[in-house]
C-alpha positions as CSV (number, residue, x, y, z in Angstrom):
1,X,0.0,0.0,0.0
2,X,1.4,3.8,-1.0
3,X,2.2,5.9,2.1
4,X,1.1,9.5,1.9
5,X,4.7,10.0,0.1
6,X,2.7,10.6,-3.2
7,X,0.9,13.8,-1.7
8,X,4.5,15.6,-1.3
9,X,6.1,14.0,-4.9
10,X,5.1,12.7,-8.0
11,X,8.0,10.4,-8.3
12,X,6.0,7.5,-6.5
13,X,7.6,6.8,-3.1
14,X,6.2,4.5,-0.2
15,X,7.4,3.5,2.7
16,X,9.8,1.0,1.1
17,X,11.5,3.3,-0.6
18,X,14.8,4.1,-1.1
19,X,16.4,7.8,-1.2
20,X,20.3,8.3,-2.0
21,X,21.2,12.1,-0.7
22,X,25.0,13.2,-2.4
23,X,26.8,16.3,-0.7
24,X,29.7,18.1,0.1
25,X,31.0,19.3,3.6
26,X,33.3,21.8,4.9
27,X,32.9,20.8,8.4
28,X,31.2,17.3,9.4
29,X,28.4,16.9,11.4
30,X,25.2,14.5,11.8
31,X,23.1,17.2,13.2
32,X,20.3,19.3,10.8
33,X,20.9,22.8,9.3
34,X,22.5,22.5,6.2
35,X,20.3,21.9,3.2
36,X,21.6,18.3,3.0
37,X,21.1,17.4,6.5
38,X,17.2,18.8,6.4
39,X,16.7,16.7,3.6
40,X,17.8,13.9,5.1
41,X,15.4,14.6,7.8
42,X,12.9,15.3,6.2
43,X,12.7,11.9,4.6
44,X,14.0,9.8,7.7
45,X,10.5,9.1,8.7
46,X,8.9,8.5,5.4
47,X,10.8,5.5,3.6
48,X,12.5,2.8,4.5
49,X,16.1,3.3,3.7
50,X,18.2,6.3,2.9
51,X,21.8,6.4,1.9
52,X,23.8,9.6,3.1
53,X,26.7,10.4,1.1
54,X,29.1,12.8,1.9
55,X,32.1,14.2,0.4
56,X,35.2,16.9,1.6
57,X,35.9,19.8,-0.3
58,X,39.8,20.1,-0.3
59,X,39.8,22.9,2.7
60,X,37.7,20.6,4.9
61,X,39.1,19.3,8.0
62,X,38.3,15.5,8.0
63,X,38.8,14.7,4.2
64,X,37.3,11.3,4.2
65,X,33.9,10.8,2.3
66,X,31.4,8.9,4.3
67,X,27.9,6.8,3.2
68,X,25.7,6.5,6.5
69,X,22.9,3.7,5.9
70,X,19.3,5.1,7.7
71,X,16.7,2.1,7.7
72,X,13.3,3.3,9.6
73,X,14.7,6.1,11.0
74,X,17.6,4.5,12.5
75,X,21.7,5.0,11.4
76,X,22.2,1.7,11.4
77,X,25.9,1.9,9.6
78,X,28.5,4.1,8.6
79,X,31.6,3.3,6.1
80,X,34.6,6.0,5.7
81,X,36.8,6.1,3.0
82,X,40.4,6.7,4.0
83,X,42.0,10.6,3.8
84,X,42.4,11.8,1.0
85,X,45.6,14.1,0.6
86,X,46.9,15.8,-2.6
87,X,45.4,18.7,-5.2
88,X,42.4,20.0,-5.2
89,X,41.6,18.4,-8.4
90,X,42.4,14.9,-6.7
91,X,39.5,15.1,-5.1
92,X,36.5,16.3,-7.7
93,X,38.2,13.2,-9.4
94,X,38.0,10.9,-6.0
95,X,34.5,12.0,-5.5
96,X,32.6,10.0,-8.1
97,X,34.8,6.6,-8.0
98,X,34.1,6.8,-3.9
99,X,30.3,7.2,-5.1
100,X,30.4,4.4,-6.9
101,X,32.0,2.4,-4.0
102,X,29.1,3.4,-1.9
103,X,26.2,3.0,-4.6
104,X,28.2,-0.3,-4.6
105,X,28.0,-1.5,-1.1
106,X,24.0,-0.5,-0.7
107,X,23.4,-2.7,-3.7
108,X,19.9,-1.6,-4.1
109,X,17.7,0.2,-6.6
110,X,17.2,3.8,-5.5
111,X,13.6,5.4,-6.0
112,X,15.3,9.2,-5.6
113,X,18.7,11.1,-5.5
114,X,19.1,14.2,-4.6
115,X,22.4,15.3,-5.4
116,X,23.8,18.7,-4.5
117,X,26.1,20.0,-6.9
118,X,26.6,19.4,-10.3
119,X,29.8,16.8,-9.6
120,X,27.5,14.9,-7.9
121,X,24.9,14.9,-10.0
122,X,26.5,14.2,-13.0
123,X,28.8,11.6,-11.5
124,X,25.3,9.7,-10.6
125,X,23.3,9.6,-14.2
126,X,25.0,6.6,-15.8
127,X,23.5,4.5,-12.5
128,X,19.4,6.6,-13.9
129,X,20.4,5.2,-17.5
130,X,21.3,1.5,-16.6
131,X,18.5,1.8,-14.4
132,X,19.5,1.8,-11.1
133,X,18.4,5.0,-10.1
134,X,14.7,6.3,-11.3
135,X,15.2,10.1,-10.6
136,X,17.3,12.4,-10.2
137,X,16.9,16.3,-8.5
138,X,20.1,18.9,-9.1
139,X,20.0,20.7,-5.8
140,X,21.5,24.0,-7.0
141,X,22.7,25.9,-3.2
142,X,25.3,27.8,-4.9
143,X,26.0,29.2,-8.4
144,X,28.5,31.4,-9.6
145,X,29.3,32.5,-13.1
146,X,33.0,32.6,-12.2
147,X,33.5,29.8,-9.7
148,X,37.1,28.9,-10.0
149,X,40.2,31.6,-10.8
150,X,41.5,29.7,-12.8
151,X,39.7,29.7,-16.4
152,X,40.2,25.7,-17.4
153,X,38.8,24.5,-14.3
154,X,36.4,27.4,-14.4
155,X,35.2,25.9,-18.1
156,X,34.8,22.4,-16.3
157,X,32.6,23.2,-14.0
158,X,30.2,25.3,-16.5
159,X,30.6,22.3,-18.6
160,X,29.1,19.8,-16.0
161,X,27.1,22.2,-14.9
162,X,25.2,22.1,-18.0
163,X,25.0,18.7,-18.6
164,X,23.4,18.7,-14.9
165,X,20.8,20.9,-16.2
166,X,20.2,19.0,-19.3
167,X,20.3,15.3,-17.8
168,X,18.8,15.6,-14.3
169,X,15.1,15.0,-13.7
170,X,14.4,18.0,-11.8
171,X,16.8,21.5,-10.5
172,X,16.0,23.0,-7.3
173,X,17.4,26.3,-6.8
174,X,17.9,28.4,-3.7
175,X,17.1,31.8,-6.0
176,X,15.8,32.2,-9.7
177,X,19.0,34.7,-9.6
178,X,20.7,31.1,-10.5
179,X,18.4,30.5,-13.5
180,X,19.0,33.8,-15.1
181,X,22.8,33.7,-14.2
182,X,23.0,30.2,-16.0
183,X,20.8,31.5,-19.0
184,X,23.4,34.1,-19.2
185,X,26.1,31.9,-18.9
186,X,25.3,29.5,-22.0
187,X,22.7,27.1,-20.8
188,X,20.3,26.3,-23.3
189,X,16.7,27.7,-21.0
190,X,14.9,24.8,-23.8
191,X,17.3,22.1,-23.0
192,X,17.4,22.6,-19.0
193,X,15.1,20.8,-16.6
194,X,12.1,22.0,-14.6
195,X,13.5,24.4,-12.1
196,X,11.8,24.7,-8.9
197,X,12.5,27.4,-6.3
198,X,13.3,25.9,-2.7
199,X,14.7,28.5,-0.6
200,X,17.4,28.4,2.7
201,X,15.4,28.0,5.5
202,X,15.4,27.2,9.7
203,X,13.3,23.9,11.3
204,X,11.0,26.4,13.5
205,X,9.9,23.2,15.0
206,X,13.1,22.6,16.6
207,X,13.3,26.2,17.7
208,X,12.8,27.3,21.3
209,X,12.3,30.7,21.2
210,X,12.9,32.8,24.5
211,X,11.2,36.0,25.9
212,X,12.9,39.2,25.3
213,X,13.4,39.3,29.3
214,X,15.7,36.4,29.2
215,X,17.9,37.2,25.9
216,X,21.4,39.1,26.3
217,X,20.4,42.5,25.1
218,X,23.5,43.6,24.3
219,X,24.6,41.0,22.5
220,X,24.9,40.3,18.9
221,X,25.9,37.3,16.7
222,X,27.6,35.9,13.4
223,X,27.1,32.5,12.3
224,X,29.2,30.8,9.4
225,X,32.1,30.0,7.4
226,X,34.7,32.6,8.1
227,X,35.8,34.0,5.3
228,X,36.8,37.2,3.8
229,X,34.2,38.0,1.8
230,X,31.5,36.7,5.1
231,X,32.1,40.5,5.9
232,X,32.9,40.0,9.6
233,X,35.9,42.3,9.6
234,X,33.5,45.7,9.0
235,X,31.4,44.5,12.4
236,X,35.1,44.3,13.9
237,X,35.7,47.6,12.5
238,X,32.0,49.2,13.1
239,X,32.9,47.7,17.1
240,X,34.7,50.9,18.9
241,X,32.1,53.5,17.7
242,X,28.9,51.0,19.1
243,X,31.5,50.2,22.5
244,X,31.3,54.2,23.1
245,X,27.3,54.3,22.8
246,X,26.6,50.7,24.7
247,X,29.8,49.9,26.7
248,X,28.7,46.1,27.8
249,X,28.5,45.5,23.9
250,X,29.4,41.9,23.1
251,X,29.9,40.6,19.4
252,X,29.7,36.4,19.4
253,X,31.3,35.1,16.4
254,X,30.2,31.0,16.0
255,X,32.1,29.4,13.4
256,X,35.3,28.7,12.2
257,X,37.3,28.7,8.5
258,X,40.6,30.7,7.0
259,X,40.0,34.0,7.8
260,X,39.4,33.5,11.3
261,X,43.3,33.9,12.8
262,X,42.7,37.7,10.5
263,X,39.8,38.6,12.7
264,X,41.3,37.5,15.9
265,X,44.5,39.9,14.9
266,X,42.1,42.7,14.1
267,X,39.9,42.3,17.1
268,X,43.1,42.8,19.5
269,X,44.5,45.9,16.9
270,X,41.4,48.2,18.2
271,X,41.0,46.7,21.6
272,X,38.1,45.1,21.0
273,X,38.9,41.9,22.7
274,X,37.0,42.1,25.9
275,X,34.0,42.4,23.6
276,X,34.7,40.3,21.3
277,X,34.2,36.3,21.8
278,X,35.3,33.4,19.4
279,X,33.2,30.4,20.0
280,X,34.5,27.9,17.2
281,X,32.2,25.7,15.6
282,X,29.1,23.9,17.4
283,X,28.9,20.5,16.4
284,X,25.1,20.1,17.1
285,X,22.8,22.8,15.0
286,X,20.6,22.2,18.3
287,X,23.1,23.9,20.2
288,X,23.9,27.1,17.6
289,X,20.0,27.7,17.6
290,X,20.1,27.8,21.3
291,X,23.2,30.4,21.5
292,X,21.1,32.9,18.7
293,X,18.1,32.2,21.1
294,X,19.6,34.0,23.1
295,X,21.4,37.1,21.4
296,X,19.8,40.0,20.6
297,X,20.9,41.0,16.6
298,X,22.2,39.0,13.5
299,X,24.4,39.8,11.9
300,X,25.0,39.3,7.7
301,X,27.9,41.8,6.3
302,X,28.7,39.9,2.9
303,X,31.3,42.4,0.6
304,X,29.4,43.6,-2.2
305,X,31.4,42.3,-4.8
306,X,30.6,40.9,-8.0
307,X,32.1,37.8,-7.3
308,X,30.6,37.2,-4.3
309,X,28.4,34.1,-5.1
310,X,26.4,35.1,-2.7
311,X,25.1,37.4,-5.0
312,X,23.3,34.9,-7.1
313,X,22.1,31.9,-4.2
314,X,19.9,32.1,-0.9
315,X,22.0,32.2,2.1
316,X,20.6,30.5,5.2
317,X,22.5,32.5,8.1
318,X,19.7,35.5,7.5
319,X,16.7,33.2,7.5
320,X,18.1,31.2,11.0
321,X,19.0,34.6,12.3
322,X,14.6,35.5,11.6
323,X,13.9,31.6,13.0
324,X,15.3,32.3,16.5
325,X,13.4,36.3,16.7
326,X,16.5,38.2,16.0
327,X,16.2,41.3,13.7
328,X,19.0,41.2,11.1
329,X,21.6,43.7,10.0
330,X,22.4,42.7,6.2
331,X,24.5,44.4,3.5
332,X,22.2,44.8,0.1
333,X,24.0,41.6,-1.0
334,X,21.4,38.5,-1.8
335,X,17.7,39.1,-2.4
336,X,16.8,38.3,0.9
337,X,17.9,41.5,2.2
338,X,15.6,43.8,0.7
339,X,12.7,41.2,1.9
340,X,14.0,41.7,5.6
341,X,14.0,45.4,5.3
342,X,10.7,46.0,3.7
343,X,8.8,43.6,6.1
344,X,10.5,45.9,9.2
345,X,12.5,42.5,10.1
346,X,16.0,44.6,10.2
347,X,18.0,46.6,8.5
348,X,19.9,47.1,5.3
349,X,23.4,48.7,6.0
350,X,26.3,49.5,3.4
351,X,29.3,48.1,3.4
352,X,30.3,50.9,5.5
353,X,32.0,50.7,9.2
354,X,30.1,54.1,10.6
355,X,26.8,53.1,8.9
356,X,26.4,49.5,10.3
357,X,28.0,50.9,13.8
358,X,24.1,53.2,13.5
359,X,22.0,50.4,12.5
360,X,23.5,48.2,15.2
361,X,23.3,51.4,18.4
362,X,19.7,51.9,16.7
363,X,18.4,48.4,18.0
364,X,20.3,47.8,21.1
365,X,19.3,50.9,22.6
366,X,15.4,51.3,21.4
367,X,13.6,49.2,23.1
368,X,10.1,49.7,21.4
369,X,11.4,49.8,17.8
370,X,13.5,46.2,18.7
371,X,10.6,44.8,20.5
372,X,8.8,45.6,17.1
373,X,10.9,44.7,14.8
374,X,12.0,41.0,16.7
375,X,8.2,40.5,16.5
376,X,8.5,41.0,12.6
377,X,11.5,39.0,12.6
378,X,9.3,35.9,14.0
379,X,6.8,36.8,11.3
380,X,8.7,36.3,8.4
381,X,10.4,33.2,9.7
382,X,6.9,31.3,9.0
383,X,7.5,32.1,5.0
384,X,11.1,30.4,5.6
385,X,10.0,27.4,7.4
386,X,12.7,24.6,6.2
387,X,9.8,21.7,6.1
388,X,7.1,24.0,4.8
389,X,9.4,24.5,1.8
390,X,10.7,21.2,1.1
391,X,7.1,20.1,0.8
392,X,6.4,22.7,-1.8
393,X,9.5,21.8,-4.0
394,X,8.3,18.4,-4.2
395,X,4.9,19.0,-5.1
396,X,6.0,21.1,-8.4
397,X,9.1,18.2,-9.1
């Protein structure tokens, strides 16, 4: 007998089903929050097995690929392939031969993939055409016209990007930005699959949101890869003029990634440190939900540049940062920004150290207008609800 499973996809899914789920990780971790892990969860209770495949990019810490087995709802067995050192080619070409070991040892017929990235989608449509596989979705969570430096590797990518588009049952994509942005960059709009919208979102089920009595008031947040163009260096910067308006000021960074030994240098060059506080990376996506529960801002300062490929995808920090009621302050960066700043949810600042210090002073010290606008924040969360949205893409795939 069909499960419900044919309500949320017209691929025909039942309890018995199998779901294969392909990603790539900079930093490991079994709890939710990233697009692949709400996936994964998503599906846990609704068929029988799913296989969890995982892969390093070459800056990850652990740089083995992993294939958890889920049967019922239960992890019930995990293999690890051994480290993988060398270029960073090495291991877009490792990827698809460790695939195929895993697709290997689960030696069943898969109902779905969802495979995030073009590598892994294209590295998983010869198993579709011998049969082994009946669909396939392109999960599209980043897209950038000018993804690698260098212009062979760059050609590559755009190369199995395409064929991704062409070959792949389904696309979802975090923004249409990444529809237009491919259009522009030679994929044939006639020859490309159906592309369905499925926006970053937070789990508000798995949200505990706290009274504004018991969060730190004077405390705002970053969450995320640190990296230069993450923009956390202007809040460093924006730090000594907010410290001489709201002296117990504190600025929580949570995360970790090459830029951060900059920031750390920075913070102690304007005597920031005291209010300043590195808190790594949180293994469990529980425990970073709780820590924003409790802060008072988010923060989102990505460099407007054209390169930024957050320019032409749907971050998720802004739409976690709305999940646990805290107003954001965003540069005009991804589409999202202007949604938070129309709907009174926080601000839009430039990429300007005096004009974020404003917008930062302006909602620690007014109580009424951040009452108001955390209330707004809360609001908008329930169009960014992680499960809500999944449910919609799979209607329309």
């Amino acid at each position: 007998m069909k499960a419900d499973l044919s309500y949320y996809l017209a691929v025909e899914l039942s309890k018995d089903s199998s779901v294969l789920i392909l990603s790539h990780f900079y930093k490991r971790t079994q709890s939710g929050g990233g697009p692949p892990q709400e996936i994964r969860d998503f599906f846990l209770p609704k068929v029988k097995n799913i296989y969890y495949v995982e892969h390093p990019f070459p800056y990850a810490t652990d740089r083995r690929s992993s294939l958890t087995i889920y049967e019922n709802g239960k992890n019930i067995k995990q293999y690890f392939t051994p480290n993988v050192k060398g270029p960073e080619l090495l291991f877009y070409i490792m990827d698809p031969l460790f695939t195929l070991y895993f697709l290997a040892l689960s030696k069943t017929r898969l109902d779905l993939c969802i495979a995030l990235d073009n590598l892994n989608t294209v590295s998983v449509l010869p198993f579709k055409k011998v049969g082994l596989i009946k669909k396939i979705v392109f999960y599209t969570i980043d897209y950038n016209p000018k993804r690698f430096e260098n212009k062979i590797l760059n050609e590559i990518y755009h190369f199995l990007d395409r064929i991704a588009c062409y070959w792949a049952d389904a696309i979802w994509v975090l923004s249409k930005k990444m529809d237009s942005a491919r259009i522009g960059n030679r994929v044939n709009s006639k020859k490309m699959a159906k592309s369905i919208l499925l926006p970053m979102g937070a789990n508000l089920k798995r949200i505990k949101i706290l009274p504004v009595s018991k969060i730190k008031r004077n405390q705002m947040v970053y969450a995320g890869y640190l990296l230069e163009k993450q923009g956390v260096q202007l809040v460093l910067e924006a730090m000594p003029r907010v410290i001489a308006k709201i002296p117990n000021v504190m600025f929580v960074i949570i995360g970790q990634g090459e830029y951060e030994k900059k920031l750390k240098e920075l913070a102690r060059g304007l005597k920031i440190s005291k209010h300043v506080k590195f808190k790594g990376f949180i293994k469990k996506h529980e425990d970073l939900e709780k820590e924003l529960c409790e802060s008072a801002i988010g923060i989102a300062p990505y460099v407007d540049d054209p390169d930024n490929f957050t320019r032409y995808t749907d971050p998720g920090k802004p739409k976690l940062y709305l999940g646990t009621g805290l107003p954001v302050v965003i540069t005009d960066v991804p589409a999202i920004a202007r949604i938070i700043q129309q709907k009174k949810a926080g601000f839009i600042t430039k990429y300007d150290s005096e004009d974020l210090a404003k917008k930062i002073i302006k909602l620690l010290s007014d109580d009424s207008l951040y009452k108001r606008y955390r209330s707004n924040a809360l609001i908008l969360s329930k169009d960014y609800d992680t499960n809500t949205l999944i449910t919609k893409a799979l209607r329309e795939t």
